[in-house]
Each structure stands twice: as structure tokens, then as C-alpha cells.
N, C-alpha and C positions, 0 to 999 in steps of 0.2 A: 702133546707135551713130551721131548725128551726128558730121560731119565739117566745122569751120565753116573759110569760105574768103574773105579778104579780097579785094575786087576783081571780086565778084560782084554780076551784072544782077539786078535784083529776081526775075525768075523762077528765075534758078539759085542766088541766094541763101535761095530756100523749100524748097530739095531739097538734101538730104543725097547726098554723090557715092556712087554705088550701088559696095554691096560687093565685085561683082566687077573694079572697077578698081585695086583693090587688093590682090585675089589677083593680078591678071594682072601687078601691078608686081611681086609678089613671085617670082612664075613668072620673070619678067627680069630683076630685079637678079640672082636665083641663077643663070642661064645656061638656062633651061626651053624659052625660049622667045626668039628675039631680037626687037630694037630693030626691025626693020620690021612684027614679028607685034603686038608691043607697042602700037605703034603704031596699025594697022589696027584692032586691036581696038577700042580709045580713041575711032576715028574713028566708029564703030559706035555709041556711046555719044549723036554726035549727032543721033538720031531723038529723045533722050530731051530735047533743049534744050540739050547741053552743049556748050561750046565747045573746040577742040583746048586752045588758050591756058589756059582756066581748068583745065582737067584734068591737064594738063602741069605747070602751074604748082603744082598740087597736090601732083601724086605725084612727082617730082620732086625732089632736096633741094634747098634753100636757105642755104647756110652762114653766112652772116647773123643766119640766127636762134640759131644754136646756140651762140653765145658767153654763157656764164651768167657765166665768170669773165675777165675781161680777158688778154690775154696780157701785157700791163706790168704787173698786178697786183702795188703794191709789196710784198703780204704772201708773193710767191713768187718764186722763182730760178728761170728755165727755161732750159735748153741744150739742147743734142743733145750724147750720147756714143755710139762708136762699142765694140765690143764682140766679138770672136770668136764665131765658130760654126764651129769645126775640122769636125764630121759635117753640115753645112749647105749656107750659101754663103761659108763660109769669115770675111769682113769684114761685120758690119751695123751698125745706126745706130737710134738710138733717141730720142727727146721724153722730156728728163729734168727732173722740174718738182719741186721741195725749196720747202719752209716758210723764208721768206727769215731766219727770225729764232730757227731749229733751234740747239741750243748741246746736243750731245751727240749723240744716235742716235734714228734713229725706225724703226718696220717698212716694208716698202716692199710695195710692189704694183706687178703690172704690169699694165697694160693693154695687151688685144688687138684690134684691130681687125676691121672686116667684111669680107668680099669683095676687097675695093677700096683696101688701102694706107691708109695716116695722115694721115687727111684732117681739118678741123677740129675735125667734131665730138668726137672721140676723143681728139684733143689737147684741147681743154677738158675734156673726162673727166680726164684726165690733174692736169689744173688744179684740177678741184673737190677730189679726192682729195687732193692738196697743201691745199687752205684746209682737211681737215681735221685734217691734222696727219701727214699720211703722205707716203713718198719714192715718188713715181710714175715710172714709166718704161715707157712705150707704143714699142713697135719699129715700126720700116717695115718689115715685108716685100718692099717696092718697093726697098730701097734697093739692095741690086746691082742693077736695071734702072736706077737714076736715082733712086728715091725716085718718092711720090706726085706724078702728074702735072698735079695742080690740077682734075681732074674724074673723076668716078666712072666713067663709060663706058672710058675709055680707062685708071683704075684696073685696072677690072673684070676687062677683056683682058688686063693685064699680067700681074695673077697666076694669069688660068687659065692661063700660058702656064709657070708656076714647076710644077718638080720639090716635090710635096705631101710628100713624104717628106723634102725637104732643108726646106722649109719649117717643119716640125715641130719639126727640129731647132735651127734657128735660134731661135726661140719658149723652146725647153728650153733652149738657151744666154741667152737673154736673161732666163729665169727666174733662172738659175743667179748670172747678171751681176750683177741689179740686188740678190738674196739677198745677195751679199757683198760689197755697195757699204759702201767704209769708214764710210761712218754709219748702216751699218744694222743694226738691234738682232739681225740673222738671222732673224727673220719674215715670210715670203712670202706676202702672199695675191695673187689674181689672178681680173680680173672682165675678160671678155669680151661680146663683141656678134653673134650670128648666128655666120659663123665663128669670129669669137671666143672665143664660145660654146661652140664645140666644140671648140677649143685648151684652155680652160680643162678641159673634161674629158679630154681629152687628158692634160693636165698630171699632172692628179689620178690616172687611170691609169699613167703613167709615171715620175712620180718622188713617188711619195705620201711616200715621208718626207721630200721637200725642199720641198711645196706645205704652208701651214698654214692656210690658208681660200680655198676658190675660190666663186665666185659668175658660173656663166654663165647669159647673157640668150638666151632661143630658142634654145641653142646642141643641136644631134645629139649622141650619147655617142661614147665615144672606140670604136673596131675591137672589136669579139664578143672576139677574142682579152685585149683586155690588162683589160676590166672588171671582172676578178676581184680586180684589185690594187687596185680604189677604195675606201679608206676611209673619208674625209671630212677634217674635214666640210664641209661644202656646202650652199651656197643657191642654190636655180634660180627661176629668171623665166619666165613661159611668159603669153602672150596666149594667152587663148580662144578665138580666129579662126584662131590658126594651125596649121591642118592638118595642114601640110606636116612641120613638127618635132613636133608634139604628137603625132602617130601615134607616133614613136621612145621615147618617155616608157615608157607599160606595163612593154617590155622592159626598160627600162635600170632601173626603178625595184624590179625582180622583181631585178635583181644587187644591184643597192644593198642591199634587204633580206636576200641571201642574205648579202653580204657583212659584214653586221651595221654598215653604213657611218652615219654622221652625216650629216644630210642632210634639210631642208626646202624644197618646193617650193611655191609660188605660182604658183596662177590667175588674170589680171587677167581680171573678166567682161569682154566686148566689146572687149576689144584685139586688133592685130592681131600680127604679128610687124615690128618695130620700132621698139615703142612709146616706146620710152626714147628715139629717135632726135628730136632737137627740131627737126629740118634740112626732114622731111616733114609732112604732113599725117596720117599713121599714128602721128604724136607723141597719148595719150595724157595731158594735163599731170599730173592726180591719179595714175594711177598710174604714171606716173616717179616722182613726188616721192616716192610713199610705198613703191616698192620700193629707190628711193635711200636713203632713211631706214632702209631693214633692212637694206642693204649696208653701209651705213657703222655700221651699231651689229654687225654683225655682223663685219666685220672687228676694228673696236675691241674687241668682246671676245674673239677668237681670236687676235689678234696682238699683246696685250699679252704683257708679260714675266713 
């Protein structure tokens, strides 16, 4: 899988950034490995011609690029509502984005974030999902610490530093929030990202008769314990590079059939885990577009009335 890189010397623009710099980002983003190992690693990289700058600038997001849909976008209404989680952290806050020109009710979805707090990309997630006719509402997990702190690394910290179990909760109340937001048909679906991912089956596990189509991206399955309650149904994303979460698949896919669950998964070949992320160089464009494409026709026929 090439990986093409604006801003590259003619020599490093003939070479594709070698694969292992993008397992070792993934080793870091998830906590594997820190920011100095990360680093050192990268630096290793320049016997091969690369530069710190252009490999940084690579793997790395860039939030710039990941605006697909405007945030003044006149065809949508966006705010923050703020929302209880009594078994949580009690107060949260969420990116609440409506079809500005909605006259009745529509199904809503929420969106979960990765690692790292509600950072742009996510919020455009949020956005796309409104231009298609749906109520989206993406939570900050960050928001009792301050909310997202405008960069990932310092995201990153804050929530490994969050009670996983209140966190969960929070997620299931914001599930619960944006299901009985007065213009909502009562249709829940919910598409996450990496941990999002695994919120979403979470979700699915936990309140299966209040989730009515989840779709997580790379996301691990919810606790050995609660997988026996997943029914569906369900659409999973999974890159073919990625290791790390694709080893968790077999199991989880061995419940699902036990469980006689609803439930399609997809292979992107030579993707990594992030794909769908447009921020990095791990962005994929064909198959985001086209795993977006079976999100969105997949929630549209689960979550009509």
C-alpha cells in the first residue's frame, strides 16, 4: 500500500513510508509505547532517506484536512447540549448537529470518539451524518476535565487518566440523551472510531434493545461477560493491517454466531487501522468512501420507521 506524501524531496517522494511507521504510530496513539519510544523509532527510519519533518508530518493528524462538511454549513444547526450521566461523571456535553431545515422528527445517531476527546475530525463526522438527514450528537468524554484540549497527545493523557467504567457510562447516558431528543423518531444507531469502536459494541452489549444499528470502525468487543446479550445488528470495519484489533475478531465473531446476531463485517485489503480517519496519512480515501457509503445506507434502512 502506497502512502502518498505532500511536500516530499524527490527521493522520498519515490518511496512509499515503510510499514512499520505506522504500526509504531498505532503502538502510540493506543498508549503501547510512548512519545519518546515513538519518536526514536522514526529517527531509525533515517538511514532509509527519511526525514524527522516529513514522517512526523505524515503520521501525525492534521485537522485541516478533515473538514468534508463546513462547520457554518447553512443545510445544518450545530450546538453543544449538555446531558446527565447520574452512573458516570455525573454532568457531560456533547456536538449536537440537526438538518437545519428538519420539520418533524428524524432518527438520531451518536457518535463516539477515539482515544483522545472530540476533536475535529469527529465533529465533522458528526456533520456528514446531519447532511444526511440524521440527528447526530458526538459527546466529549473530556468534558468534566475541560473538554478536548485542541491536541491529541495531551487528549490522549487526559482520558487514560478517566475512571473506564464511569466513562462507559457516560457513552450509555448519551446513548440514552440523544434516543429521546424531542425530534427523534426513537431510532438509535451508533458508529464509532478505534475506541469508539469498542463503545459502540459496548453499546450493543449493553442496552441491545435500546441500540437499533451500531457500526464500529477497528473497534475491540465489549467484556467476555456481557457478549452474550449482542444481537444486532451490526456493521464492522476492520483494515487488513490491523493486527492489533483484528486478532479480537475470531472470538467475538464465534458469539455473534452463537448468538444468532445480525451482523456484517468488512475487510478493507491493505488498510491500516484509521482508515476512515482523513486527519492522517493511514486515511485510505476509496475505502472510507465506500465503507461510509454502507454506513449510511445501513443505518437508513435500520433506522427508518
Amino acid at each position: 500500500m502506497h502512502h502518498e506524501t505532500p511536500g516530499l524531496s524527490k527521493g522520498e517522494e519515490s518511496r512509499p513510508i515503510p510499514q512499520e511507521a505506522f504500526d509504531w504510530y498505532d503502538e502510540y496513539a493506543h498508549g503501547l509505547i510512548d512519545r519518546r519510544t515513538f519518536m526514536t523509532r522514526l529517527a531509525g527510519l533515517g538511514a532509509l532517506g527519511f526525514s524527522m519533518s516529513v514522517l512526523t508530518g505524515s503520521l501525525l493528524p492534521d485537522y485541516a484536512k478533515a473538514e468534508q462538511v463546513s462547520f457554518n454549513d447553512p443545510d445544518l444547526k450545530a450546538t453543544y447540549a449538555k446531558y446527565p450521566s447520574p452512573k458516570g461523571h455525573g454532568e457531560c456535553r456533547g456536538y449536537l448537529v440537526t438538518p437545519a431545515a428538519l420539520e418533524g422528527k428524524a432518527p438520531t445517531v451518536l457518535v463516539v470518539h477515539e482515544n483522545r476527546g472530540l476533536n475535529p475530525y469527529i465533529k465533522d463526522v458528526a456533520r456528514r451524518l446531519a447532511k444526511a438527514g440524521f440527528i447526530a450528537f458526538a459527546p466529549d468524554a473530556l468534558y468534566p476535565l475541560g473538554g478536548y484540549p485542541g491536541n491529541d497527545d495531551d487528549g490522549r493523557a487526559m482520558q487514560r487518566s478517566m475512571d473506564r467504567a464511569k466513562l462507559e457510562e457516560d457513552f450509555i447516558a448519551a446513548a440514552r440523551f440523544i434516543k429521546g431528543h424531542e425530534a427523534s423518531t426513537g431510532k438509535l444507531g451508533a458508529v464509532g472510531f478505534c475506541f469508539g469502536g469498542y463503545v459502540v459494541n459496548m453499546l450493543a452489549a449493553s442496552i441491545p434493545d435500546e441500540l437499533d444499528a451500531g457500526v464500529p470502525y477497528y473497534g475491540s468487543p465489549a467484556a467476555e461477560a456481557l457478549r452474550s446479550s449482542v444481537r444486532g445488528p451490526l456493521m464492522l470495519h476492520f483494515g487488513s493491517l490491523d493486527e492489533r484489533v483484528n486478532a479480537t475478531w475470531p472470538d467475538y465473531e464465534k458469539t455473534l454466531k452463537a448468538n444468532d446476531a445480525e451482523y456484517v463485517a468488512y475487510f478493507y485489503e491493505g488498510a491500516n487501522h484509521g482508515f476512515h480517519n482523513d486527519s492522517t496519512s493511514r486515511y485510505a480515501p476509496a475505502d472510507a468512501e465506500l465503507s461510509w457509503s454502507r454506513t449510511i445506507e445501513f443505518f437508513t434502512r435500520n433506522l427508518s420507521v
